[in-house]
N, C-alpha and C positions, 0 to 999 in steps of 0.2 A: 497254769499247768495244762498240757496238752493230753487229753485222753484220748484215747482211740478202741474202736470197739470192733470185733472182729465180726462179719457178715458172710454166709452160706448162704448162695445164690445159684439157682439150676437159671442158663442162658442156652438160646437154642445154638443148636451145631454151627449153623453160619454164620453169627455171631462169635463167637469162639476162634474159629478160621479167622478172621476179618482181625480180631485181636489179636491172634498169633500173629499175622502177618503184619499188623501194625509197631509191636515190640521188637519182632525182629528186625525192624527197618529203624528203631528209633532206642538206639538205646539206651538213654539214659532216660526212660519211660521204664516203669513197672506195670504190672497188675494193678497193684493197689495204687498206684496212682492214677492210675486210667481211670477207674471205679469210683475213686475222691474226687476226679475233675466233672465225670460224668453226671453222679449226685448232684453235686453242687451247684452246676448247673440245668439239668433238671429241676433241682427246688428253686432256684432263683428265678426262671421261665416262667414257674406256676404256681407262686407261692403270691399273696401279695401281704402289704403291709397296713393292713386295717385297723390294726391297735398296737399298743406299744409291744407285748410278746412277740408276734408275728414281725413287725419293725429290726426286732432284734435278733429275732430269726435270720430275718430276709440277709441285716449285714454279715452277720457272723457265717453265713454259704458264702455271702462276696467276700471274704476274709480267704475261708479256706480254697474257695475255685482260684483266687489267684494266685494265692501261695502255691498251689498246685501246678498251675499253667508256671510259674516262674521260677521254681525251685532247678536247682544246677544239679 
């Protein structure tokens, strides 16, 4: 079963621009996709896999960051 959790985030102004400008050049990108590929790989960057939790961690962001990058 796939949950999803909704997140409230203050990002600076130019930040904000820079994503506008990016959706409206790509459209079959959302918000909430941008922010799920973003995460994703953010945690996979700086997370590592020291024991089995964190292991399982680590895959299930590689899971979601390419579901994300490859979804139609």
């Amino acid at each position: 079963m796939k949950a999803e959790v909704s997140i409230l985030a203050e990002i600076p102004e130019e930040l904000h621009r820079s994503l506008k400008n990016y959706l409206e050049t790509h459209p079959t990108w959302d918000q909430d996709r941008v922010f799920a590929a973003a995460l994703s790989l953010f945690l996979l960057q700086n997370s590592g896999g020291e024991n089995n939790e964190a292991s399982q961690n680590y895959r299930a962001c590689a899971r979601v960051y390419l579901e994300t990058l490859f979804q139609q």
